[in-house]
C-alpha positions in Angstrom: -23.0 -23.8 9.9 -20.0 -25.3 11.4 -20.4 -23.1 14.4 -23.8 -24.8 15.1 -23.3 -25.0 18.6 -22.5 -22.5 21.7 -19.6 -25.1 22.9 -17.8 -25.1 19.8 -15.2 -22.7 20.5 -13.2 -22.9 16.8 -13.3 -24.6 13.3 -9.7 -25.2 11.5 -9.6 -26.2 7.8 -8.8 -29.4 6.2 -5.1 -28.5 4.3 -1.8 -29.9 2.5 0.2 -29.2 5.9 -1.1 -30.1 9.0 -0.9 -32.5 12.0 -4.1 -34.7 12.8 -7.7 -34.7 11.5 -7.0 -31.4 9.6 -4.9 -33.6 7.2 -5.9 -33.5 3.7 -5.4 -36.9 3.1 -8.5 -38.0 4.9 -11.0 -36.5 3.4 -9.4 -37.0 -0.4 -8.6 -40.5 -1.3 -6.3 -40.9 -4.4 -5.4 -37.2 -5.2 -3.5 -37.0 -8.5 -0.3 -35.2 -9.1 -1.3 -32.9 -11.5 -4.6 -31.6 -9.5 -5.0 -28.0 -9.3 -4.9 -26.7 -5.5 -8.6 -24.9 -6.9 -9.7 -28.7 -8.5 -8.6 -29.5 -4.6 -10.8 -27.1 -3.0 -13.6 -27.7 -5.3 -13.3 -31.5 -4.3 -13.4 -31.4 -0.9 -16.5 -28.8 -0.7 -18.4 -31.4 -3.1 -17.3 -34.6 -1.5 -17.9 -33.3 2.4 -20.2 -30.2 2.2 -21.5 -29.9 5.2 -19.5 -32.4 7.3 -17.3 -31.2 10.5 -15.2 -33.5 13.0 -14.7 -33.0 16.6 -10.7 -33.0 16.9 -8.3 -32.2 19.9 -6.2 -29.8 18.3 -6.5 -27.2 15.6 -3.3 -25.9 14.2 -3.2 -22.6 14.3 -1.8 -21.1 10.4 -5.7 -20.8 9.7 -8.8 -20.9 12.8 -12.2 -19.0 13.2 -12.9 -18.6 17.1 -15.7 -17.5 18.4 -15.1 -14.0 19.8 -17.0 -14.8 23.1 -14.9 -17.8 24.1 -11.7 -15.5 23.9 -13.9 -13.1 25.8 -14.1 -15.4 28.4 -11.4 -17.5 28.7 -8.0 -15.3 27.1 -6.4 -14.2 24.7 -3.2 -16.5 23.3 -0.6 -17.1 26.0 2.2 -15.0 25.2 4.7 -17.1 27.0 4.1 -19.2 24.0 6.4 -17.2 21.6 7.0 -19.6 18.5 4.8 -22.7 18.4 2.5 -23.9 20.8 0.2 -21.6 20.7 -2.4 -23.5 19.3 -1.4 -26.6 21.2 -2.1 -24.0 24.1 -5.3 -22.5 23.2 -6.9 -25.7 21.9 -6.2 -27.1 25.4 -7.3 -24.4 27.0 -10.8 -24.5 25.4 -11.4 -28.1 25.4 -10.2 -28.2 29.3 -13.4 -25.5 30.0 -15.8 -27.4 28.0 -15.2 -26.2 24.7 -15.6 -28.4 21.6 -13.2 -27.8 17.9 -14.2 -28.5 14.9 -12.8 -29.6 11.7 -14.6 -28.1 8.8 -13.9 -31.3 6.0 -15.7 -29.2 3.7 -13.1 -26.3 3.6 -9.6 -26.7 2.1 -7.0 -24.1 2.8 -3.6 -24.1 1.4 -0.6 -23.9 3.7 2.9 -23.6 2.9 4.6 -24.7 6.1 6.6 -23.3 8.7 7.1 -19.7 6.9 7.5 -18.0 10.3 10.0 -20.5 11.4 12.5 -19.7 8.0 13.3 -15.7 9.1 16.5 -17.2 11.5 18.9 -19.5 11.5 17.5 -23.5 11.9 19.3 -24.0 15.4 18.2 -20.6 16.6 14.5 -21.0 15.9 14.7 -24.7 17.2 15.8 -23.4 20.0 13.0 -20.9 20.2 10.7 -23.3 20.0 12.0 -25.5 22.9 11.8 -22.7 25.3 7.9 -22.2 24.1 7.5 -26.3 24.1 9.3 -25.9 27.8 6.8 -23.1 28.8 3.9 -24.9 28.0 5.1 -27.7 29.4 5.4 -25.8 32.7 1.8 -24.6 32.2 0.6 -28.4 32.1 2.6 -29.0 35.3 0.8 -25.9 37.2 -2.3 -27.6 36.1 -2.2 -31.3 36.6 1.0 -31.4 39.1 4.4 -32.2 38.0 3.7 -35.8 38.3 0.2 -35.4 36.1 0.2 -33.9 33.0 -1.1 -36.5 30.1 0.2 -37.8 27.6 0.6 -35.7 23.9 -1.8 -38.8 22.5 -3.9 -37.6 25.2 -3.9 -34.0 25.3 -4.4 -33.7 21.1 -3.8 -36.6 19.4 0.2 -36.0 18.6 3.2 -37.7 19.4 5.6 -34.5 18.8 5.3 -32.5 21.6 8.8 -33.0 23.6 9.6 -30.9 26.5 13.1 -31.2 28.1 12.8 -33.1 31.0 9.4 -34.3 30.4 7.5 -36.5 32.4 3.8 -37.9 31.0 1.5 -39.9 33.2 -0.7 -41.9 30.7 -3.5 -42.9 33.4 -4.3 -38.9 34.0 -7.4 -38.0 31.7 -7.3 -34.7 30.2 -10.5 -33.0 32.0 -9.9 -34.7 35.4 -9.2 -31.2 36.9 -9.9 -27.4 36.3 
């Protein structure tokens, strides 16, 4: 039911290790310590069944999209080799009209950044620069170099850092196609 409209392009989860409206922590208030991560779910499903958020930016460890939109618009930017791919794709769909959805309903556990633990910490934050970088460059083929919005803009973060990076705060995300 979360998919109750043709512009909804994807639903993310509510979970323990997120950025933005997919945090936990707004949906539960006063979670105690010794709460059981199925006490959790059970929770959250009572407290919000139903209920879904419009959000910027689904992070991408746990998404439903609807098959049509990546039809129509691409598969995930493979340019976009460790991180940023949903930083990517939820742009992507929101700059061609598409809508995301948080489903506060639906908990999902994550345990962070797995992928990122299989190399060396100064090797895969390097990794993750160059894809940062890339989708940087994207931004700049699509706004012009001078253009691109700010993160706050673009999904509601303040963590996305490019080398070199240049934000124009007055540029509004769906100015141009």
């Amino acid at each position: 039911y979360h998919f109750n409209d043709s512009k909804i392009a994807a639903v993310g989860p509510v979970s323990n290790y997120v950025a933005g409206f997919q945090k936990m922590e707004l949906y539960l208030k006063d979670i105690p310590d010794n709460m059981t991560l199925n006490e959790i779910t059970k929770l959250i499903y009572n407290e919000n069944k139903g209920k879904s958020i419009n959000t910027k930016l689904l992070i991408g460890f746990c998404v439903a999209i609807r098959r049509k939109v990546l039809d129509e618009l691409g598969l995930l930017d493979e340019n976009l080799f460790l991180g940023n791919d949903d930083l990517e794709l939820s742009w992507r769909f929101r700059i061609n009209g598409y809508n995301l959805k948080v489903a506060t309903d639906t908990f999902i556990y994550h345990e962070g950044q797995q992928s990122f633990n299989t190399k060396p910490k100064e090797v895969t934050n390097n990794l993750v620069q160059q894809s940062t970088d890339a989708l940087h460059s994207k931004l700049q083929e699509h706004y012009g170099i001078e253009s691109v919005p700010t993160p706050k803009e673009l999904w509601d973060i303040n963590w996305f850092t490019p080398s070199n990076s240049k934000f124009n705060p007055t540029t509004k995300l769906l100015d141009k196609k």
